[in-house]
C-alpha positions as CSV (number, residue, x, y, z in Angstrom):
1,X,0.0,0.0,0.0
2,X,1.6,3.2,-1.2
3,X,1.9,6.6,1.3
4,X,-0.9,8.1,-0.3
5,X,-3.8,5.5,0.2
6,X,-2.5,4.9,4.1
7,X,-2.8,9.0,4.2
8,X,-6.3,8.6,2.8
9,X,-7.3,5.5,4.4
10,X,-6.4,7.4,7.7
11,X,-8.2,10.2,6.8
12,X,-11.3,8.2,6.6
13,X,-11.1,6.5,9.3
14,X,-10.5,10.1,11.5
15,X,-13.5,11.1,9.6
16,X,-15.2,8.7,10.8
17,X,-14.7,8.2,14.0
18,X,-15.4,12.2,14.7
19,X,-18.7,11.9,13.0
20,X,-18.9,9.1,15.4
21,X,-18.3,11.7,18.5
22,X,-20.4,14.4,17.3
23,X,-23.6,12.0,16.9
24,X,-22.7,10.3,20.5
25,X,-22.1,14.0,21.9
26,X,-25.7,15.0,20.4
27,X,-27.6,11.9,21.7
28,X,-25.9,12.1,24.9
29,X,-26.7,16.3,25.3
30,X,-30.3,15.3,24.2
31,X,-30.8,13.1,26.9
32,X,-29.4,14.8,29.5
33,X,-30.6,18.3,29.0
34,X,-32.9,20.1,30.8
35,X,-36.8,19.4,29.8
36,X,-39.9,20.2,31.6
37,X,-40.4,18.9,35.5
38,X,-42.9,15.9,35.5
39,X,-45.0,14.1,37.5
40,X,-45.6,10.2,36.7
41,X,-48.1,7.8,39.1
42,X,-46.9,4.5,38.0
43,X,-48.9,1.8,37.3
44,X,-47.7,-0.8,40.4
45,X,-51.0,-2.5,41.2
46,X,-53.0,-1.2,44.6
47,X,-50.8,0.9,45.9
48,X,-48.9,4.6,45.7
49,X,-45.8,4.9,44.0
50,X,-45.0,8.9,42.5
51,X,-41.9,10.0,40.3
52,X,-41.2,13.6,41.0
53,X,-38.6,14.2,38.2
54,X,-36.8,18.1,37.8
55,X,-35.8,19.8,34.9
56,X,-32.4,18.7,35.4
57,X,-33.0,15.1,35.9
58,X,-33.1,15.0,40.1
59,X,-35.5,12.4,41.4
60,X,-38.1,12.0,44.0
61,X,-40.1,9.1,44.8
62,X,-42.7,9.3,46.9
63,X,-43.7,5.8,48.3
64,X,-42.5,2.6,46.7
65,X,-46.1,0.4,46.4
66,X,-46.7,-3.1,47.8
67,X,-43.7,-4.9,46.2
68,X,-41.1,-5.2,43.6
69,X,-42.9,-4.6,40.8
70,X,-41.7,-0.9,41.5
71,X,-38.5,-1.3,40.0
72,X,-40.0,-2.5,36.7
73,X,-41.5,0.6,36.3
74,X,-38.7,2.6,38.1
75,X,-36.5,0.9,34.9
76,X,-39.0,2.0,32.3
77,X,-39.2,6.0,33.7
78,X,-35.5,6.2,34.8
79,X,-32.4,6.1,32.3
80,X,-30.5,2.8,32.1
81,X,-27.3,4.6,33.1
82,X,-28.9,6.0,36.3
83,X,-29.5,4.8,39.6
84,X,-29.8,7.8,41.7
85,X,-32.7,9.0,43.9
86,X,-32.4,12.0,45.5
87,X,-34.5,11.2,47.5
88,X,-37.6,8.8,49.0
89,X,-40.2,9.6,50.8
90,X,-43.2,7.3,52.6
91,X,-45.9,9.1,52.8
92,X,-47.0,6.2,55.7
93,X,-46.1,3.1,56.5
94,X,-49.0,0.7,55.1
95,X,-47.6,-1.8,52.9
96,X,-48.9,-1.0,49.9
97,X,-47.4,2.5,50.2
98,X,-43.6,0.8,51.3
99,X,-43.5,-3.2,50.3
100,X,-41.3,-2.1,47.5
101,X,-39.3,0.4,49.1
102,X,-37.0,-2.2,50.7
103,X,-35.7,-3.1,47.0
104,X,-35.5,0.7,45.6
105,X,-33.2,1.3,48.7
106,X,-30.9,-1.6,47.7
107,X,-31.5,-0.6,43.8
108,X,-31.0,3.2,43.8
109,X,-28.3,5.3,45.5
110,X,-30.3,7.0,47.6
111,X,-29.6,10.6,49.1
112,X,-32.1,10.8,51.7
113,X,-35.1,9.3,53.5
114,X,-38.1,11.5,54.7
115,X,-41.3,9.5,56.9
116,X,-44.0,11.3,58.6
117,X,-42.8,10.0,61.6
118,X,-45.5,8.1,62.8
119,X,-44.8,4.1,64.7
120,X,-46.5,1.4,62.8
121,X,-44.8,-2.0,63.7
122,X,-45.1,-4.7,60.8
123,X,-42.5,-7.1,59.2
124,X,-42.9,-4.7,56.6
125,X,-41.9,-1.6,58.2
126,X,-38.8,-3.7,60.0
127,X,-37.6,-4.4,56.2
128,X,-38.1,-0.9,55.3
129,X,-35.7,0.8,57.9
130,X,-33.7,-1.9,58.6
131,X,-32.9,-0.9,54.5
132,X,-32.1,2.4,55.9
133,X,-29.8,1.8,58.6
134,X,-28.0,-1.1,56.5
135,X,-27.3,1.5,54.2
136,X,-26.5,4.5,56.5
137,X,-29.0,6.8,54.5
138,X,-29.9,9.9,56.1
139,X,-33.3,10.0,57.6
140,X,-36.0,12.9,58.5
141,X,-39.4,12.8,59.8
142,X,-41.4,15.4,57.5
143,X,-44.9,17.8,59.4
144,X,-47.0,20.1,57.7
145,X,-45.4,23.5,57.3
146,X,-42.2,22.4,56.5
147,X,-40.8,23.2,52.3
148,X,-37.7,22.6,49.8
149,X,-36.9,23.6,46.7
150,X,-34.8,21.2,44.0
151,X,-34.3,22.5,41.1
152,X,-37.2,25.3,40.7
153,X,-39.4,22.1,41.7
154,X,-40.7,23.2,45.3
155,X,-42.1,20.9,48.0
156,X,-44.2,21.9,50.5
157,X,-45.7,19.5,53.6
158,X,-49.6,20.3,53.8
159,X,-50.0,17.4,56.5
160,X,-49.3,15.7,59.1
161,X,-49.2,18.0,62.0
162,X,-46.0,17.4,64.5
163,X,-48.4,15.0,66.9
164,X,-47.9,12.4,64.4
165,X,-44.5,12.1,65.2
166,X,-43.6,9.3,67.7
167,X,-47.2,8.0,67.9
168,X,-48.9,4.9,66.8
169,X,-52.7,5.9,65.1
170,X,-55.2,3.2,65.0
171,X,-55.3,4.3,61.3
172,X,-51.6,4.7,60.0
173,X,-53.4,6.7,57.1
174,X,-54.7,9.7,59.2
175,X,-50.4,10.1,60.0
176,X,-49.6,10.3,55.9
177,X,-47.8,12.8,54.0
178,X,-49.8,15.3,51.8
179,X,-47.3,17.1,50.0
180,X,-47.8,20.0,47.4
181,X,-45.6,20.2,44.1
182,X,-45.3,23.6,42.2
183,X,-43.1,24.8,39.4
184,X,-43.7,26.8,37.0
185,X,-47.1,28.8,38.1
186,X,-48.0,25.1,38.1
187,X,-48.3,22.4,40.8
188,X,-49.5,18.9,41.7
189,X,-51.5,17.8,45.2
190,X,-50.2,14.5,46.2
191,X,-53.5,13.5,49.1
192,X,-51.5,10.0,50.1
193,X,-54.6,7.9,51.6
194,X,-55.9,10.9,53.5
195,X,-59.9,10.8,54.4
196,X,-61.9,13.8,55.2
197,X,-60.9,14.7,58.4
198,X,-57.5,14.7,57.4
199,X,-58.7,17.2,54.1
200,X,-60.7,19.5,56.9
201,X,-57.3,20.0,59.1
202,X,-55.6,20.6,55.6
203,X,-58.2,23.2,55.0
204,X,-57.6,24.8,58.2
205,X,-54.4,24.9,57.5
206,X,-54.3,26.2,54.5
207,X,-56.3,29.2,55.2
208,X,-54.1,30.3,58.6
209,X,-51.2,30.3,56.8
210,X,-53.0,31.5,53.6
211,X,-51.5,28.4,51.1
212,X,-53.9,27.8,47.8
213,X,-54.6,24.7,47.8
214,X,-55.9,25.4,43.6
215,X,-53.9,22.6,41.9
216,X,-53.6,21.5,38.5
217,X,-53.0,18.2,39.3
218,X,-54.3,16.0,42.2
219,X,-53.7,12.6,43.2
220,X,-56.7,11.3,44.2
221,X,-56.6,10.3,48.1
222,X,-56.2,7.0,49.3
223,X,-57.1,5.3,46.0
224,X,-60.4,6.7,45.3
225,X,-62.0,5.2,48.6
226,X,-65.3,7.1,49.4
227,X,-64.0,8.3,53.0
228,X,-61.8,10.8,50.8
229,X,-62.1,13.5,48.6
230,X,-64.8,15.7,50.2
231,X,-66.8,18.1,48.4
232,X,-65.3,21.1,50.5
233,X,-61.3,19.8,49.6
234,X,-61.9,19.0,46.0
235,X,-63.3,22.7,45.4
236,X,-60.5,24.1,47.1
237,X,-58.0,22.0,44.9
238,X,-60.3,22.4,41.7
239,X,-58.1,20.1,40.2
240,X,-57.9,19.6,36.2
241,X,-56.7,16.2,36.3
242,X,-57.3,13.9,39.1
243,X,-54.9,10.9,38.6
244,X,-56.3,7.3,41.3
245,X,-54.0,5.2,41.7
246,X,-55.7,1.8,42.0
247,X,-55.3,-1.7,41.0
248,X,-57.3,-3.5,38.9
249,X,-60.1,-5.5,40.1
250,X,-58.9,-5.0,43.7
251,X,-60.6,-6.0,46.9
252,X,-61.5,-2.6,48.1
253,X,-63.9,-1.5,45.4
254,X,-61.5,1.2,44.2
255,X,-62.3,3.9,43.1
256,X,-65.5,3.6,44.7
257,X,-68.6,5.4,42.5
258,X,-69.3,8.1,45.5
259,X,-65.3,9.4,45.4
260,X,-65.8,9.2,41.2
261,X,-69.2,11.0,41.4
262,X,-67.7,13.6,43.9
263,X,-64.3,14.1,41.2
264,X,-67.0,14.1,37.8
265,X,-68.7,17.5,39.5
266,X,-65.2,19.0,39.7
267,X,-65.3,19.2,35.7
268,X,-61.5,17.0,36.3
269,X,-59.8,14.6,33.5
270,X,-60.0,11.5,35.9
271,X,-57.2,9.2,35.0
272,X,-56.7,5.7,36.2
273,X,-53.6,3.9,36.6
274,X,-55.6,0.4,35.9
275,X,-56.7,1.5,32.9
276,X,-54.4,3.6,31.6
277,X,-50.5,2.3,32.9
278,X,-48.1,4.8,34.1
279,X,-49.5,8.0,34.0
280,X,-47.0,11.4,33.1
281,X,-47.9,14.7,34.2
282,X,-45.4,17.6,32.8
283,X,-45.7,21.1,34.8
């Protein structure tokens, strides 16, 4: 092979190989770069499991649903090449809300741990922060009142109040974590499996420390049972889509018709993750 056909040959192969960089460089800035912050309620049977995801690609999940099933659809909504949460959160400690938050915490590099702080002993809440101390993650109990930001994405705890903390209710959900979700003059209501008492101390709440509790989004409380979603808290949130998390053909009779009755006079897009999968909400 004469000097001139290795020169070009060379030349080729160069070419190549930095049309080779520049397409790799252009798929990898189009994955990573900022987009819109979203919401997705993914489909995990009867249960809660929430992916708070920022513009810039930090994570929140907020409960982990009643098994491993959650990190099938962890693996659909989270890039291969990532394993990080920033952070988890169980909104209480029933297990549909945590039975899969034992295997996200020895999945995902987690950066911290947030509970309401309430007691509820079960082989399932053993597993869950036995996880946490295994892996040394930092843990905080979370009480209305309290807010982050991350990312422009801000956090704000609606409920529990601070008497939660320590004790053990007879009803682990009247303890759970309602948290709201803005961003961008937008914003989300995540109503855990609160009932209407709960909704009445969020009103109160709401209006001493004038909050609006008008949401965009709401995630329907405690899978569309009939004991939440009052007529007072739903026309506070006048919600535009109200997304139930619910598993098909459950045992509960979720969502039951006087919750889906209650959400139709709203004028909401009800959404249902047994009928419709994993559902995204971009704000």
């Amino acid at each position: 092979m004469d000097e001139d056909t290795k020169t070009n040959r060379w030349k080729i192969i160069g070419a190549g190989f930095l049309a080779g960089c520049v397409v790799a460089i252009g798929l990898f800035a189009l994955f990573v770069r900022p987009g819109a912050a979203t919401i997705t309620v993914l489909d995990i049977g009867q249960g809660d499991a929430i992916l708070v995801e920022t513009p810039h690609h930090r994570r929140v999940l907020v409960d982990g649903g009643p098994n491993r099933v959650v990190l099938s659809q962890l693996g659909r909504a989270v890039p291969l090449w990532s394993n990080r949460l920033d952070a988890v959160i169980s909104s209480h400690l029933d297990a549909d809300h945590i039975g899969g938050l034992d295997d996200v915490l020895e999945r995902f590099r987690v950066g911290q741990v947030f509970a309401s702080g309430a007691i509820h002993q079960t082989d399932t809440t053993k597993d869950f922060f036995a996880q946490i101390s295994s892996h040394a993650l930092p843990y905080s109990q979370l009480q209305e009142g309290m807010e982050w930001e991350l990312d422009g994405v801000a956090f704000r705890v609606l409920y529990p109040t601070g008497v939660n903390i320590g004790a053990d209710p007879t009803q682990s959900n009247t303890a759970a974590i309602v948290l709201k979700v803005s961003a961008n003059n937008r914003c989300a209501l995540l109503a855990a499996d609160i009932g209407a008492a709960e909704e009445q101390q969020i009103l109160t709440f709401a209006k001493e420390k004038n909050i609006s509790l008008d949401c965009d989004l709401l995630k329907v409380a405690h899978h569309g049972s009939k004991y939440g979603s009052s007529d007072e808290f739903l026309q506070a949130v006048t919600p535009q889509t109200a997304v139930i998390s619910v598993g098909a053909k459950n045992s509960y009779g979720h969502p039951t018709q006087e919750a889906l009755d209650r959400l139709q006079k709203t004028g909401a897009d009800v959404l249902r993750t047994d009928e419709r999968g994993s559902i995204e909400w971009q704000f």
